[in-house]
N, C-alpha and C positions, 0 to 999 in steps of 0.2 A: 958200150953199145947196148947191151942188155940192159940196165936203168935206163937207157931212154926209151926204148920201146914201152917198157912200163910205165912211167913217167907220161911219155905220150899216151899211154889206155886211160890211166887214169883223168890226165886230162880229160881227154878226149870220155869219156863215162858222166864225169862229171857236168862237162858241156849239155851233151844229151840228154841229163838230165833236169839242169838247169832249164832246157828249151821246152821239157816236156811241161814242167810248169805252164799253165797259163797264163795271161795277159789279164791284168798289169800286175806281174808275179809278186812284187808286195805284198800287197792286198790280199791275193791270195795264199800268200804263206801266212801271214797275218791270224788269216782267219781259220786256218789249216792251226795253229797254235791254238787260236777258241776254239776250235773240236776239239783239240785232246786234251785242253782241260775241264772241257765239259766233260768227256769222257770218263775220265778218272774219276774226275769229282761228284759224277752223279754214281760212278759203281762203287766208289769209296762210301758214298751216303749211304748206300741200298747194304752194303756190308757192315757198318756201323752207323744204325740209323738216327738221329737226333731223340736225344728225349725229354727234349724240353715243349715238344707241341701238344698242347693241348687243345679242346675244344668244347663248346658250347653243347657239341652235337654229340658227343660220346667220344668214346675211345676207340671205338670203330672206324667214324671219320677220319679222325685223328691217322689210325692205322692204313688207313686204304691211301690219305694225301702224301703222308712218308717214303710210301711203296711208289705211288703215282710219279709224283714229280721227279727223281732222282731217275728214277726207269724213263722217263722224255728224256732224261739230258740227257744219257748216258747213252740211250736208241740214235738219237738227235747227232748227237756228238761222233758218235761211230759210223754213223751214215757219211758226216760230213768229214772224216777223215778219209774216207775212203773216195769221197766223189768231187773233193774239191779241186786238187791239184789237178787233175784230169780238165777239170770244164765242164763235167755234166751236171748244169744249174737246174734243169729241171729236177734231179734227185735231190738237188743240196733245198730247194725248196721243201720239199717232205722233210728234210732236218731243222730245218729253221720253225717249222710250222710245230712238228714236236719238241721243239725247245722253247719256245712260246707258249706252248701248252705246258709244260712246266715250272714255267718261271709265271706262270698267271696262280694255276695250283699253290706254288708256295707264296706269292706275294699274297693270295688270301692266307694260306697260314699264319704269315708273318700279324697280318691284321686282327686278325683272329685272337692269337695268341696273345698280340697289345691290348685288345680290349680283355679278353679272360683274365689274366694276369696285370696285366699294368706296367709298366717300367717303360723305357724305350725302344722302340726295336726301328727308332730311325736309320742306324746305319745299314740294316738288313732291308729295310725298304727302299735307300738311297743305290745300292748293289743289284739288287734286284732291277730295280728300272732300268738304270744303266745295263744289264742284260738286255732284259725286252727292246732297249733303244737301239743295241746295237744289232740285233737282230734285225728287227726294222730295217735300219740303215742297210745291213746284207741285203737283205727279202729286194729292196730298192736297185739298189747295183745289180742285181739278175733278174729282176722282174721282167724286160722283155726279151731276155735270153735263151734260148736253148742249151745250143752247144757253144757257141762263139759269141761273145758281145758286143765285137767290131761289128759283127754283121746286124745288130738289132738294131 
């Protein structure tokens, strides 16, 4: 008798929280997965930062776009962890906008770097885009949203 009552909470927890997701909860876990690896991966950068960027411009540059873009993803990322499963589009937009802002920062590094040095740095520009695209695509699915998308 006692397993089922628990049995039933936890169903029953899990429902609830299943429901609290929003619509069309795919999509929104989905992209609840792209914040937390932005997240990581830009605090993981900012903690061991790359040392292969150089630039034209000094090493100051150089040091300020390392610090810059890893700090959007990871600001970006953690905002949207926090505000996406919920449905408040209008916060996840300030995520998307500093994650954009960082993936423009480092797609110039990337460029940067290919001309200073030389070699290829197609696959880190091919990754790159594909960010900014799927951003995009997000910014798109909330753009006339608030709180609810049914209702836009």
């Amino acid at each position: 008798m006692n397993e089922d009552i628990i049995a039933s909470t936890r169903t029953n927890s899990i429902v609830r929280l299943w429901h609290f997701i929003k619509e069309p909860r795919n999509i929104t876990i989905t992209f609840w997965i792209f914040y937390a690896a932005l997240t990581i991966g830009g605090t993981w950068t900012l903690i061991h930062p790359p040392q292969s960027i150089s630039t034209y411009f000094g090493d100051t540059v150089a040091t300020i776009a390392v610090i810059t873009w890893p700090t959007l993803w990871a600001t970006g990322g953690a905002i949207g962890l926090l505000v996406t499963l919920q449905g408040w589009w209008w916060a996840e937009r300030i995520a998307l906008v500093l994650i954009a802002g960082g993936a423009f920062i480092y797609y110039g590094s990337i460029i940067e770097a290919a001309l200073a040095g030389g070699g290829s740095r197609s696959a880190m520009l091919t990754a790159v885009s594909a960010l900014f695209f799927l951003v995009v695509v997000r910014f798109m699915l909330i753009s006339r949203a608030d709180f609810n998308p049914e209702k836009a």
